[in-house]
gemmi code that builds the backbone of each chain (N, CA, C; Angstrom):
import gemmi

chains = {
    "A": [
        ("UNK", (54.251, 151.374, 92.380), (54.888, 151.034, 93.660), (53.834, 150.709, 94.733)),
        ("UNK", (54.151, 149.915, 95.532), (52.862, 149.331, 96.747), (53.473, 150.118, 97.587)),
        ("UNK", (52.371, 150.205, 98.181), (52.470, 151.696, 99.482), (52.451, 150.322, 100.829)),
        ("UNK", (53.069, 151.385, 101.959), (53.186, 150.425, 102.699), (52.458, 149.737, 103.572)),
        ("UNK", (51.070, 150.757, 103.359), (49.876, 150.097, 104.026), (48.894, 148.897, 103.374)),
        ("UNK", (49.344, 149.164, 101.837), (49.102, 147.770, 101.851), (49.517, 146.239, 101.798)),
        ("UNK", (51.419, 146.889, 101.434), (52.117, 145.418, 102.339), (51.890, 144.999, 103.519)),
        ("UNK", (51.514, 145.547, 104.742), (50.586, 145.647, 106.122), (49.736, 145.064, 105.518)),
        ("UNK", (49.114, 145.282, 105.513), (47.493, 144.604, 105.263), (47.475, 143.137, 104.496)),
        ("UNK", (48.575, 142.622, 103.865), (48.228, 141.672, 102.647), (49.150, 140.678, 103.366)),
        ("UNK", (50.635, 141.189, 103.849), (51.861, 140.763, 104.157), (51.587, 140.036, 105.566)),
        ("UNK", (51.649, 138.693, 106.044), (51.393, 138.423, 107.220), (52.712, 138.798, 108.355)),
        ("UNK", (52.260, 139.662, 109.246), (53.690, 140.741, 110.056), (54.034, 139.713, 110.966)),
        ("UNK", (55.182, 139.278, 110.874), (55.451, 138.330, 111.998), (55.743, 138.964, 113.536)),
        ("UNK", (56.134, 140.802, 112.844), (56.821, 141.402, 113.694), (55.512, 141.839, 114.770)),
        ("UNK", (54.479, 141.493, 114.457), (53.678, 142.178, 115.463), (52.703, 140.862, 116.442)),
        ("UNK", (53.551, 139.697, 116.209), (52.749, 138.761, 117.127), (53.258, 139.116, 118.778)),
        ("UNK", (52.450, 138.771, 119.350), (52.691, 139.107, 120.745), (53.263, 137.811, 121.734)),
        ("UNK", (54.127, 137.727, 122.552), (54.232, 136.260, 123.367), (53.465, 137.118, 125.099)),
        ("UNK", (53.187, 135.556, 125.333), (52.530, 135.908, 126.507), (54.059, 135.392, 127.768)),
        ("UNK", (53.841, 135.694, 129.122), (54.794, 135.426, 129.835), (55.227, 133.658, 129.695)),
        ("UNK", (54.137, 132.732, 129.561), (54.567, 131.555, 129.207), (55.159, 130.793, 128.127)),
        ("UNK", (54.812, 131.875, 127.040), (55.188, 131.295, 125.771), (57.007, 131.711, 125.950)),
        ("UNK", (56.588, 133.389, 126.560), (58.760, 133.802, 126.874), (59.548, 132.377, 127.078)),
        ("UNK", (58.448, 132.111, 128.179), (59.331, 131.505, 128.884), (59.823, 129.894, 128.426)),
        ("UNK", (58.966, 129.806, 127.003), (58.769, 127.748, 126.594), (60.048, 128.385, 125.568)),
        ("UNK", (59.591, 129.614, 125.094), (60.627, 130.372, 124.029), (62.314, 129.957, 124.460)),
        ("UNK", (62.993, 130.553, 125.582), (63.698, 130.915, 126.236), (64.409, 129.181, 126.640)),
        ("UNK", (63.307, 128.889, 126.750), (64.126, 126.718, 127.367), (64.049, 126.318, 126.377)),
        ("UNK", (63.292, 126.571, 125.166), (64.119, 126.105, 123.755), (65.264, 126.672, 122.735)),
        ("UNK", (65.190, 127.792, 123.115), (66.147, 128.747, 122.927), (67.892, 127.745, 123.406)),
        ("UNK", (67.711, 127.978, 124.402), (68.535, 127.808, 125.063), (69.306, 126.484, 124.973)),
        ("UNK", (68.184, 125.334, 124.785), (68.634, 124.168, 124.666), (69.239, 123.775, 123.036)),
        ("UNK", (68.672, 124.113, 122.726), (69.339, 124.467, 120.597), (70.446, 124.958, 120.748)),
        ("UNK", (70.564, 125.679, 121.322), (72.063, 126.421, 121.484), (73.159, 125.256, 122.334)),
        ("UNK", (72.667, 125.026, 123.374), (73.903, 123.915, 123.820), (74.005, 122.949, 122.951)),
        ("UNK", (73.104, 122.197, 122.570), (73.256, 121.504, 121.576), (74.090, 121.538, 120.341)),
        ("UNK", (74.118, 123.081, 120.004), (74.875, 123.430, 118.588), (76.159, 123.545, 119.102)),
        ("UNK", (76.509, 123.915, 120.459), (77.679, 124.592, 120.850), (78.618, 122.593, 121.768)),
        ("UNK", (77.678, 122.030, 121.996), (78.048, 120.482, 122.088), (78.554, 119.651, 120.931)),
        ("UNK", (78.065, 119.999, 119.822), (78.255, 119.435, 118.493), (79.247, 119.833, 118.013)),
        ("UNK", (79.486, 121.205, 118.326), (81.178, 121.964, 117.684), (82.024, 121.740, 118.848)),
        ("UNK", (81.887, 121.393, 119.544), (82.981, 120.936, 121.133), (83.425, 119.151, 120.556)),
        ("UNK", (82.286, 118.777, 119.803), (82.694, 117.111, 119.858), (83.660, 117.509, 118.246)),
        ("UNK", (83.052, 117.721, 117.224), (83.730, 118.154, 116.264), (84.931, 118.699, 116.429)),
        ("UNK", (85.045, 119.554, 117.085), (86.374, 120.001, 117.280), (87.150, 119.480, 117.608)),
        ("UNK", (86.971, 118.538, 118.990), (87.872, 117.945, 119.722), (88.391, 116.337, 119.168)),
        ("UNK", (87.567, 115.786, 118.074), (87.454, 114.756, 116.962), (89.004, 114.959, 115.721)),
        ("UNK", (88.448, 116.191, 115.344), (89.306, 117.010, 114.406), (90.708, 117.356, 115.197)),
        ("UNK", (91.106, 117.737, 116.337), (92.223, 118.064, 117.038), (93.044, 116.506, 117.121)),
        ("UNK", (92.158, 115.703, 117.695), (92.707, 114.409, 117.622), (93.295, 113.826, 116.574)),
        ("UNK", (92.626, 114.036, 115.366), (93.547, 113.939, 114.155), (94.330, 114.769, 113.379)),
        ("UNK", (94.992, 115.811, 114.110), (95.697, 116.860, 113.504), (97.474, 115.921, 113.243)),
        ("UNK", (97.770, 116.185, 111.957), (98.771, 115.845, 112.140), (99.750, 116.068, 111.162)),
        ("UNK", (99.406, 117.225, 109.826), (100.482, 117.907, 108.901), (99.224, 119.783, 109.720)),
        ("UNK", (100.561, 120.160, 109.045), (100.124, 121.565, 109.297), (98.576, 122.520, 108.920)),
        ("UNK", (98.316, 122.092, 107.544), (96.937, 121.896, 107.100), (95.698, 121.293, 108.018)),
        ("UNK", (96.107, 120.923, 108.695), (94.883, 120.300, 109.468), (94.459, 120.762, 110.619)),
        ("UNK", (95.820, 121.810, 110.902), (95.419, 122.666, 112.311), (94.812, 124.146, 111.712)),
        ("UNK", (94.852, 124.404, 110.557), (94.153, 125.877, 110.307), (93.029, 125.348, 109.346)),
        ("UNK", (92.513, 124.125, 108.948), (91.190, 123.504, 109.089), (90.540, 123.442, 110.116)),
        ("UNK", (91.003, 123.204, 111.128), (90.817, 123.267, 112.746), (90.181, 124.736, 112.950)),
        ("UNK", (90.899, 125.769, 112.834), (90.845, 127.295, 112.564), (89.373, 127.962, 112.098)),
        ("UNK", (89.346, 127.330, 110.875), (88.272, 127.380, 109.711), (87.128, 127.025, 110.224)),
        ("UNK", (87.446, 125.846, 111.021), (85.825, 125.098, 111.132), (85.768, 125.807, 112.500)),
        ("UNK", (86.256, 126.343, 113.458), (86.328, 126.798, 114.601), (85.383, 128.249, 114.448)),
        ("UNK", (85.966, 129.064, 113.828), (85.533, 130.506, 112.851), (84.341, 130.526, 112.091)),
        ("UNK", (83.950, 129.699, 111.232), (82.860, 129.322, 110.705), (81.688, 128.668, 111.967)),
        ("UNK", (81.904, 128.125, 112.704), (80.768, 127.858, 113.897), (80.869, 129.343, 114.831)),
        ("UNK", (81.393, 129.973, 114.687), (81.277, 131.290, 115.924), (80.563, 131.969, 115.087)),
        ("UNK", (81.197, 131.940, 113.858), (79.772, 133.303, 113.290), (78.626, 132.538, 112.527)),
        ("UNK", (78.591, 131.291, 112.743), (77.013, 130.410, 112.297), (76.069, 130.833, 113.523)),
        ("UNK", (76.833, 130.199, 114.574), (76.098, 130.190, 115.908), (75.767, 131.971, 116.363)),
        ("UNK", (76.476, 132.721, 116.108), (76.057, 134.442, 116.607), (75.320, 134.895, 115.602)),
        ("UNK", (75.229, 134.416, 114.174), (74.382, 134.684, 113.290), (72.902, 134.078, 113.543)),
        ("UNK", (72.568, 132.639, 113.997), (71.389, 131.609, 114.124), (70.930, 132.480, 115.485)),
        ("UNK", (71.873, 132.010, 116.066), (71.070, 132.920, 117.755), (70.846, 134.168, 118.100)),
        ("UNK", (69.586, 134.623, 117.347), (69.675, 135.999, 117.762), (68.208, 136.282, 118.264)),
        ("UNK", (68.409, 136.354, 119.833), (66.866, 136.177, 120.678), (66.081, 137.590, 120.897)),
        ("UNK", (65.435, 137.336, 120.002), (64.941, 138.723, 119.177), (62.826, 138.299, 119.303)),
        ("UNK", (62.288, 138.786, 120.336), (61.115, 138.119, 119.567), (60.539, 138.370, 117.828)),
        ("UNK", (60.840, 139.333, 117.441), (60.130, 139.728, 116.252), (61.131, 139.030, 115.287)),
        ("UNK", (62.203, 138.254, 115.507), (62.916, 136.857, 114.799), (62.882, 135.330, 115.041)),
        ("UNK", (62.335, 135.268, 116.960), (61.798, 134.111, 116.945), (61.677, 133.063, 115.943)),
        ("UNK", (60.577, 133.249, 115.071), (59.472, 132.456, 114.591), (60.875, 131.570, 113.767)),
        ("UNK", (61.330, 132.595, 112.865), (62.212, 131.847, 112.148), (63.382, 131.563, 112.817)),
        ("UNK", (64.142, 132.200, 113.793), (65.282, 131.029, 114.297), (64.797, 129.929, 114.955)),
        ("UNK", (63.402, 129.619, 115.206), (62.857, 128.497, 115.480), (62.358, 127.680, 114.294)),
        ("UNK", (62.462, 128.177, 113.245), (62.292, 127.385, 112.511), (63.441, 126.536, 111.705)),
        ("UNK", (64.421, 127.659, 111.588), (65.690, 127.530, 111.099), (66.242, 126.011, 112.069)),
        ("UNK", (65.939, 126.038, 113.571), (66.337, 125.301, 114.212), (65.378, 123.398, 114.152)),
        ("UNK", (64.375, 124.317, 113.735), (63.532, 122.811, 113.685), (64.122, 122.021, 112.695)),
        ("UNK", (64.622, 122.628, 111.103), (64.869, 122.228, 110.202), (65.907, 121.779, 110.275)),
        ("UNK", (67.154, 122.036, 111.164), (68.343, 121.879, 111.276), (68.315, 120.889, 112.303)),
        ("UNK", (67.624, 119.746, 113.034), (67.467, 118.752, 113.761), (68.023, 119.529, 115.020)),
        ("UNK", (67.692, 120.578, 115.118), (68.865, 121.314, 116.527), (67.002, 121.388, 117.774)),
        ("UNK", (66.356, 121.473, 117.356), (64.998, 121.293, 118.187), (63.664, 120.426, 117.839)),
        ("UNK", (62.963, 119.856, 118.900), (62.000, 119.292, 118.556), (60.659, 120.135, 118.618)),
        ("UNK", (59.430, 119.752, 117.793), (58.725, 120.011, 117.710), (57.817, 120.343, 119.383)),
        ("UNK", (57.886, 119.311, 120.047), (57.650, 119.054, 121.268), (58.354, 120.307, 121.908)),
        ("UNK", (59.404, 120.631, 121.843), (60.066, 121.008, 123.227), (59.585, 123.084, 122.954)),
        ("UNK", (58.799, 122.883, 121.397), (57.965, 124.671, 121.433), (56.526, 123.939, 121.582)),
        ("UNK", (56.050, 122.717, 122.624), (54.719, 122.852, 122.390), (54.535, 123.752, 123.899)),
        ("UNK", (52.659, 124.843, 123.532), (52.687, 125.768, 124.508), (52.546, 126.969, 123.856)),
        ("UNK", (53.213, 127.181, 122.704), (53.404, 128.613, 122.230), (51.987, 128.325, 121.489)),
        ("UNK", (51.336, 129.846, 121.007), (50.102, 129.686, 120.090), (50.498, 128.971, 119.039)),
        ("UNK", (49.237, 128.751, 118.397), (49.132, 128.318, 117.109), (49.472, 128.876, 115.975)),
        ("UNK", (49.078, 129.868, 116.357), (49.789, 130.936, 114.969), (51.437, 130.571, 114.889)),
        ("UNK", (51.934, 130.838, 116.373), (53.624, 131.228, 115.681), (54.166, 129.583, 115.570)),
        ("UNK", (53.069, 128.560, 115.376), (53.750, 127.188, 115.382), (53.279, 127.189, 113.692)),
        ("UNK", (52.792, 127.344, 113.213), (52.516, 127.747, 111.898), (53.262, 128.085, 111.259)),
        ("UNK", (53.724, 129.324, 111.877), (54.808, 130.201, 110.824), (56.003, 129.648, 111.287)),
        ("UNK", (56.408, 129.148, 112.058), (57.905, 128.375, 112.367), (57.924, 126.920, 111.779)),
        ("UNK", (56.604, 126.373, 111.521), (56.303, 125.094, 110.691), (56.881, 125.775, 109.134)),
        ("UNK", (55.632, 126.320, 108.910), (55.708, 127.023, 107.732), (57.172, 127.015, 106.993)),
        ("UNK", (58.246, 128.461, 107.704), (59.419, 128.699, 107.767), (60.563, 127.486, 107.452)),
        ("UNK", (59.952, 126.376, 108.111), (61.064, 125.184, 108.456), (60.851, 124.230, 106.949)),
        ("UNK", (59.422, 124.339, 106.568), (59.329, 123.737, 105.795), (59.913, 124.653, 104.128)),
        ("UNK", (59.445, 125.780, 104.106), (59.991, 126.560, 103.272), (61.755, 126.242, 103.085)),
        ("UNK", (62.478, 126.313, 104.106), (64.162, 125.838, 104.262), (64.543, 124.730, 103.928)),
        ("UNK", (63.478, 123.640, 103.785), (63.517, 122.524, 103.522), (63.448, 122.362, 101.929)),
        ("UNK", (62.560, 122.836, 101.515), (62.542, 123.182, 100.337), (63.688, 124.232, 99.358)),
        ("UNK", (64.175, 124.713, 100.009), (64.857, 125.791, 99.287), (66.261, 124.675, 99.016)),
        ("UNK", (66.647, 123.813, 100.739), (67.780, 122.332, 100.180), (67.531, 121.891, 99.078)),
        ("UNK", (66.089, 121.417, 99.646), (66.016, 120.275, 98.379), (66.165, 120.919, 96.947)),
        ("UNK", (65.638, 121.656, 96.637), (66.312, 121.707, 95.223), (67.262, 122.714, 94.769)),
    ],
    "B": [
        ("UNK", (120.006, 166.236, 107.443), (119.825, 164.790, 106.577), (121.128, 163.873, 106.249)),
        ("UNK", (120.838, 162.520, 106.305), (121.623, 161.615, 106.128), (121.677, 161.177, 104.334)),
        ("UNK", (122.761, 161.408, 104.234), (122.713, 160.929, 102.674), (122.589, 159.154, 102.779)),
        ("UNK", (122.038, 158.815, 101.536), (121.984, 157.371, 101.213), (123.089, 156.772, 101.446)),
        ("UNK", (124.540, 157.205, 100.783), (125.695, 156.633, 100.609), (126.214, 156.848, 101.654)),
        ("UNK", (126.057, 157.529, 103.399), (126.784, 157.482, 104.528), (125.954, 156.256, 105.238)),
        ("UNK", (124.835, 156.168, 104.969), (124.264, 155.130, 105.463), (125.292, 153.783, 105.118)),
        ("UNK", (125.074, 153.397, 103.887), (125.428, 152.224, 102.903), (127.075, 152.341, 103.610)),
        ("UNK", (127.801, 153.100, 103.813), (129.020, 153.082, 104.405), (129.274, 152.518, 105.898)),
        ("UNK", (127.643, 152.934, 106.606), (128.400, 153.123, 107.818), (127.358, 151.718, 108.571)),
        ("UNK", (126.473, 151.698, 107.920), (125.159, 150.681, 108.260), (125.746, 149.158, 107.710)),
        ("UNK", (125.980, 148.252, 108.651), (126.516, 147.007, 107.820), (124.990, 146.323, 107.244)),
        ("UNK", (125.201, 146.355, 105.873), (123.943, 146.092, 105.044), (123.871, 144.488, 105.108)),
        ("UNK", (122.893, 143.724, 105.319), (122.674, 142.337, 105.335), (122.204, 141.771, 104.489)),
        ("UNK", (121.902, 142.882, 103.832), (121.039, 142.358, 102.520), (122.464, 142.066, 101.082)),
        ("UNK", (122.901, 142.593, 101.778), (124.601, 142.320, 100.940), (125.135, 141.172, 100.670)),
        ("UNK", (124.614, 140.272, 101.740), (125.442, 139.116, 101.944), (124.816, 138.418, 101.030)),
        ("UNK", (126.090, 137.595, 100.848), (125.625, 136.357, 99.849), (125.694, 134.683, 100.454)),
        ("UNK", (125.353, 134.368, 99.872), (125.278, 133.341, 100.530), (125.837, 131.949, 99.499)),
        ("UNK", (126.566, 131.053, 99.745), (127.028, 130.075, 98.839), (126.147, 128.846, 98.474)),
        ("UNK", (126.354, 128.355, 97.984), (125.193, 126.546, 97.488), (125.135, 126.173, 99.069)),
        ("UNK", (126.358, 125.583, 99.475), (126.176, 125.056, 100.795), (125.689, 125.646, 101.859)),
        ("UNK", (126.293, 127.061, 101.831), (124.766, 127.752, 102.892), (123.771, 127.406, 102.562)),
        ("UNK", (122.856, 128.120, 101.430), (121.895, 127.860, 100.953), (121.308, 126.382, 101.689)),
        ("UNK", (122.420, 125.460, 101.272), (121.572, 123.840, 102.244), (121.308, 123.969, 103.610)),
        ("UNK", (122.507, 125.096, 104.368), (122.317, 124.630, 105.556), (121.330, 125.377, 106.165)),
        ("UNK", (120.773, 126.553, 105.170), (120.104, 127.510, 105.983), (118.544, 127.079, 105.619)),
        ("UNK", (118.284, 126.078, 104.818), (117.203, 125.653, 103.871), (116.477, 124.403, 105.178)),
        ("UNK", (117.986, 123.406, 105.542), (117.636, 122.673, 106.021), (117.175, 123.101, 107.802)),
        ("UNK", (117.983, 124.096, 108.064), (117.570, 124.813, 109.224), (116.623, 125.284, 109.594)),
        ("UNK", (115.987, 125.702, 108.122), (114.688, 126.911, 108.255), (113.736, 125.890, 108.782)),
        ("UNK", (113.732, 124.432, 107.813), (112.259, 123.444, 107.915), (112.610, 122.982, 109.260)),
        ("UNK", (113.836, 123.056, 109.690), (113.304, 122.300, 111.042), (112.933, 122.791, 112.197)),
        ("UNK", (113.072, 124.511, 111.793), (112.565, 125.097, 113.062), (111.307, 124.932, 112.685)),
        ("UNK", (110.551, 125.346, 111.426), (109.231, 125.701, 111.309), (108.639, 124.279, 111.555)),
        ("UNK", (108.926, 123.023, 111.457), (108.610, 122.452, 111.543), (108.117, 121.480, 113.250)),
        ("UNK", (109.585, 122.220, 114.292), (109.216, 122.279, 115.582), (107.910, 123.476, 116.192)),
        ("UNK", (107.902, 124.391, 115.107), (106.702, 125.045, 115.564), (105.852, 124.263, 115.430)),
        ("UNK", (105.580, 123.888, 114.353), (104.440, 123.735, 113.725), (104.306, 122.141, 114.716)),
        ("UNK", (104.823, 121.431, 115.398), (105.223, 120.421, 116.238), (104.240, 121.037, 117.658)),
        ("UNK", (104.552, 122.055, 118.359), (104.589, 122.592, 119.236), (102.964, 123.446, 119.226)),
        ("UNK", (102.527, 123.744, 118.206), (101.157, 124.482, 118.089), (100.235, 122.950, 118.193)),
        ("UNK", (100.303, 122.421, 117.214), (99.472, 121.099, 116.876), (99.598, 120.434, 118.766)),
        ("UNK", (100.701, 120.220, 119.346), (100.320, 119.758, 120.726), (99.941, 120.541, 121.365)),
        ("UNK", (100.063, 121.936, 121.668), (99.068, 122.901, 122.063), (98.022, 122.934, 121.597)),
        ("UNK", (97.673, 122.854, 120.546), (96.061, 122.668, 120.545), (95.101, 121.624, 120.567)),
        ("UNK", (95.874, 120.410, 120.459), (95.246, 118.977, 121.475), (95.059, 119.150, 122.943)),
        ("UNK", (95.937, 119.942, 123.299), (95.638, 119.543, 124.791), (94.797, 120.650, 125.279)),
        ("UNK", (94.408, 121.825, 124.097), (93.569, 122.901, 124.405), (92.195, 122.177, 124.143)),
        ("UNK", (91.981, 121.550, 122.955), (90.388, 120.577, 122.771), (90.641, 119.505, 123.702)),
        ("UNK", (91.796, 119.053, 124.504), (90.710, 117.997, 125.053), (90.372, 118.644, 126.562)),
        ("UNK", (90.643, 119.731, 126.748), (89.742, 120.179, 128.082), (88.962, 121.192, 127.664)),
        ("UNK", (88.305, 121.219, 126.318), (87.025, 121.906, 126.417), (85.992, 121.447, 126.989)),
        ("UNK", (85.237, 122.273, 127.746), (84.013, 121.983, 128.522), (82.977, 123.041, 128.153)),
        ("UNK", (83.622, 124.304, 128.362), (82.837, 125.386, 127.968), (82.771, 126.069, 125.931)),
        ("UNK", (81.631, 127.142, 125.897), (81.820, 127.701, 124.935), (82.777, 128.152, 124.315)),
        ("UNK", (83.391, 129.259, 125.493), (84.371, 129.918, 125.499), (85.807, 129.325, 125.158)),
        ("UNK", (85.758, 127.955, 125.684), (86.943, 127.546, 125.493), (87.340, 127.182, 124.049)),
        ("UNK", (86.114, 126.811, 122.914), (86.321, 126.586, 121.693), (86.588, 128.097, 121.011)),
        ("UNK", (86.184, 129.349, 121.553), (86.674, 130.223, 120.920), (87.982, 130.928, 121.070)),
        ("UNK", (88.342, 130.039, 122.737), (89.968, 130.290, 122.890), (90.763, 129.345, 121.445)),
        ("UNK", (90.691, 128.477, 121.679), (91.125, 127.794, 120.748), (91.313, 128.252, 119.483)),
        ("UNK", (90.460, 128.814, 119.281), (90.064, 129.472, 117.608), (91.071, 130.554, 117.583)),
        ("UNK", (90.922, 131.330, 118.973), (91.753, 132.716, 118.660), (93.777, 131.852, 118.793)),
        ("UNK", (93.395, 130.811, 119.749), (95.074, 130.547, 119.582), (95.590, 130.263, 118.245)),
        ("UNK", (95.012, 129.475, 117.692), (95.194, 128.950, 116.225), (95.709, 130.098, 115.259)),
        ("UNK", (94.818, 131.185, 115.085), (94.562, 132.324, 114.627), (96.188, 133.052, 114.865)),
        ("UNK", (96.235, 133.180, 115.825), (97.542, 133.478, 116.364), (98.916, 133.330, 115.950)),
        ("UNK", (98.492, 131.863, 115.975), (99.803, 131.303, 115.558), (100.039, 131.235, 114.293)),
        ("UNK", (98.634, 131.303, 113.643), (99.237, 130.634, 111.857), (99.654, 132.554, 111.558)),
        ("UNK", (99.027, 133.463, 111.952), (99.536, 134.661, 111.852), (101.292, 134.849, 112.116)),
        ("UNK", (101.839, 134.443, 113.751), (103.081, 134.607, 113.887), (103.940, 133.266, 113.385)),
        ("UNK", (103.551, 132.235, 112.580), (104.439, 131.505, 111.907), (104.354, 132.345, 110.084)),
        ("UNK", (103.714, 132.929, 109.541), (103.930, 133.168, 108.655), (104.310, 134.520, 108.534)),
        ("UNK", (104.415, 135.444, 109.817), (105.155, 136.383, 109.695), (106.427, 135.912, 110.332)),
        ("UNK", (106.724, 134.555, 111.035), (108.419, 134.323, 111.235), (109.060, 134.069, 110.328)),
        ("UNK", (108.799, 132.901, 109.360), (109.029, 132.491, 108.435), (109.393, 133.058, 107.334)),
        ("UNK", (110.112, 133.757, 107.190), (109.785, 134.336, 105.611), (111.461, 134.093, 105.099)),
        ("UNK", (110.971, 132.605, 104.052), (112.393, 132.404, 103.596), (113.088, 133.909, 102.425)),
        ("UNK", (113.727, 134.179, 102.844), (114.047, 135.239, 101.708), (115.820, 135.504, 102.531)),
        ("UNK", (116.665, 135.566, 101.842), (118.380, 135.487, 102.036), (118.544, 137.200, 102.464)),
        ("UNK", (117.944, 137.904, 101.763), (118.214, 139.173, 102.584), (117.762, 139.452, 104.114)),
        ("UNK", (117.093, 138.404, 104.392), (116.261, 138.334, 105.942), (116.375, 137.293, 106.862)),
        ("UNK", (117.249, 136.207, 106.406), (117.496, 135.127, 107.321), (118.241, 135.298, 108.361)),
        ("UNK", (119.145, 136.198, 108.204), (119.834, 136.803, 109.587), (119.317, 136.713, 110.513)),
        ("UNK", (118.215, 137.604, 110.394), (117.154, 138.019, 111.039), (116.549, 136.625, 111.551)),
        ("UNK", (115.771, 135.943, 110.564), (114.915, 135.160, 110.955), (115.645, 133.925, 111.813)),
        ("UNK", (116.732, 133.776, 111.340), (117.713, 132.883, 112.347), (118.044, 133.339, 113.721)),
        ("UNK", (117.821, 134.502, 114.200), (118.335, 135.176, 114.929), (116.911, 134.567, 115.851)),
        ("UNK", (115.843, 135.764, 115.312), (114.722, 135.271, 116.132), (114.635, 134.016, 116.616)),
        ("UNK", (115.450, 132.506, 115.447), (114.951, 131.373, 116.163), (115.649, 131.051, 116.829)),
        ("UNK", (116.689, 131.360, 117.218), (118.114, 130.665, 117.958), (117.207, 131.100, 119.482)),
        ("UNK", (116.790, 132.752, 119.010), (116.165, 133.293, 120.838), (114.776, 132.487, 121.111)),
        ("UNK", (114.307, 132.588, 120.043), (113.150, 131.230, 120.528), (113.424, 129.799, 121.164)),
        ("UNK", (114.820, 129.468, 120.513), (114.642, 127.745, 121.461), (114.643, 126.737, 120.364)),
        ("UNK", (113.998, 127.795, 118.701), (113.634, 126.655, 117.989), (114.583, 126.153, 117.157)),
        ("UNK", (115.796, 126.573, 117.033), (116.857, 126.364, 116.637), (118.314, 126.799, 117.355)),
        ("UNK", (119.077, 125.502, 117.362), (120.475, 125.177, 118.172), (121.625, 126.214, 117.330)),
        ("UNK", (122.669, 126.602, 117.161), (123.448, 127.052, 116.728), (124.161, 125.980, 116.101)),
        ("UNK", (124.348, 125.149, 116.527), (124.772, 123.524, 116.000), (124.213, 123.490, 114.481)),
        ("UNK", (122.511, 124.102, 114.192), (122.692, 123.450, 113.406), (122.638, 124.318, 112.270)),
        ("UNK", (123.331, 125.940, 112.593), (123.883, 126.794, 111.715), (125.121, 127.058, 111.276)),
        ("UNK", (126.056, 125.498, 111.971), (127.423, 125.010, 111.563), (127.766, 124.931, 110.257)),
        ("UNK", (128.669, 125.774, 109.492), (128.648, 125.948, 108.250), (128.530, 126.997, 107.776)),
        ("UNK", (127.912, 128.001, 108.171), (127.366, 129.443, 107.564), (128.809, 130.221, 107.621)),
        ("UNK", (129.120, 130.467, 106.865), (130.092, 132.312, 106.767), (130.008, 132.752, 108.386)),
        ("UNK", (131.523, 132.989, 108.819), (131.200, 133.753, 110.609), (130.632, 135.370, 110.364)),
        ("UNK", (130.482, 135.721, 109.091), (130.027, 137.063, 109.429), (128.579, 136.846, 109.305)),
        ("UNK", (127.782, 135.890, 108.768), (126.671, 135.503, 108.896), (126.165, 135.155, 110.154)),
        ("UNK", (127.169, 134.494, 110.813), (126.883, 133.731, 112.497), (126.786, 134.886, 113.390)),
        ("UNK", (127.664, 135.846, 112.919), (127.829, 137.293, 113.568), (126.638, 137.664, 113.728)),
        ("UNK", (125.682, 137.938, 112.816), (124.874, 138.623, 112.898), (123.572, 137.950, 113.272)),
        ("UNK", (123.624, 136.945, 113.086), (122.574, 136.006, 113.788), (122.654, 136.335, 115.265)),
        ("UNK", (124.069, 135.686, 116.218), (124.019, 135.840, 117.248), (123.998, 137.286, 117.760)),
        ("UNK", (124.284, 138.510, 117.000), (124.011, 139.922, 117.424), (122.594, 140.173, 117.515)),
        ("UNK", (121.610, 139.524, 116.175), (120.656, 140.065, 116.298), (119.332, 138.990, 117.976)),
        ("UNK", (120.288, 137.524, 118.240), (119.665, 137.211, 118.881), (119.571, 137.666, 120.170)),
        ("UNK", (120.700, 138.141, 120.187), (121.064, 139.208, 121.736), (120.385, 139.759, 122.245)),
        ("UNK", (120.323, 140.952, 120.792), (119.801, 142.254, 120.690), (117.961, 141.699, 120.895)),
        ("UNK", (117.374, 140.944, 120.690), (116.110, 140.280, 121.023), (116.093, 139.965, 122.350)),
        ("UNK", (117.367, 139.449, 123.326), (117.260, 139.069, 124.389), (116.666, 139.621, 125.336)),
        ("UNK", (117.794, 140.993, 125.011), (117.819, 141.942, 125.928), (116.341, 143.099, 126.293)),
        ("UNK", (116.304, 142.639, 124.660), (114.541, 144.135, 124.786), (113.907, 142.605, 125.665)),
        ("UNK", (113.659, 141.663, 125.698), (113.044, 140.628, 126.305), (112.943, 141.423, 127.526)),
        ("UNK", (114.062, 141.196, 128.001), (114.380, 141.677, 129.507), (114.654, 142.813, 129.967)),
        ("UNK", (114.122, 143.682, 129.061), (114.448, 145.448, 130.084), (113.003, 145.560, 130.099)),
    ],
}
model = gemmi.Model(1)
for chain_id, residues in chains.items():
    chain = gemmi.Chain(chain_id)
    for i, (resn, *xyz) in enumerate(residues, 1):
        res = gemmi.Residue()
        res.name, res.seqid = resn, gemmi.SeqId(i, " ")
        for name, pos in zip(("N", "CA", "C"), xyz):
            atom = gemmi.Atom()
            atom.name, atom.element = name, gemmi.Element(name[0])
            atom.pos, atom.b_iso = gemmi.Position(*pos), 0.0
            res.add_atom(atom)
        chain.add_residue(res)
    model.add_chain(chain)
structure = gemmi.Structure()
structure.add_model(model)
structure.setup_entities()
């Protein structure tokens, strides 16, 4: 069994990177903007889908896809720094943020949210 | 204690009733057209709920109305002859069905429709 000091030691801790007050804050306006974005995309979807409701089936599809974005979106958004890295990555991969709009943060956590995004990418593809 | 058989004597049982071929049509054709004015009546309620979404919140109103309704249409609904009394009753007090178009039924059937729609009225209003 591996002891846990040396998963520490070997394991790169995402949980112990530090943000400085500027990075909070590049964090926080990308944060934020991913989220309207996701929550704009299920407002157009929805309101697309309502427009064509028209046997009974199509309004508790309506339901479904309504239910399924509330717990995507409360599951993806969870503004956590020591989860950061990857709901920023999760988001890069998901066209919901640009690369640009986390420039500012160190290098390290653009790495591991590169990293992360590309790993998700991979796990689609095959 | 009440014995079974003072009940069955004194309780007019509904589940007793029978019902003939031609009921059967009229109560068949009755049932789809209330459920079908629901189901009329949700679908335009929830167009006109997506097209003034603006906010978050409002797509999760939506979600919970939906939710709602497909819950209280499939607990109104429940074709079954020992319970249509009932369920006719409820729709006559809803609006969603005319008495017109339970023309035909047995009057001790109509009886109890319009008793039980009463009897709905009234808890309405105390």
């Amino acid at each position: 069994m591996t002891s846990p000091s040396v998963l520490e030691s070997t394991y790169p801790c995402r949980n112990e990177m530090t943000w400085s007050r500027s990075e909070k804050a590049i964090a926080h306006k990308a944060f934020n903007a991913a989220l309207r974005r996701d929550f704009q995309a299920a407002i157009q979807k929805a309101q697309q889908m309502a427009s064509r409701i028209t046997e009974p089936e199509d309004l508790w599809e309506l339901e479904h896809y309504l239910t399924q974005r509330r717990k995507e979106i409360d599951r993806k958004y969870q503004y956590k720094y020591s989860e950061l890295t990857h709901v920023f990555g999760k988001l890069l991969q998901d066209g919901r943020l640009s690369e640009e709009e986390l420039r500012g943060l160190r290098e390290d956590k653009l790495k591991a949210i590169r990293s992360y995004a590309k790993f998700l990418a991979e796990m689609e593809a095959s």
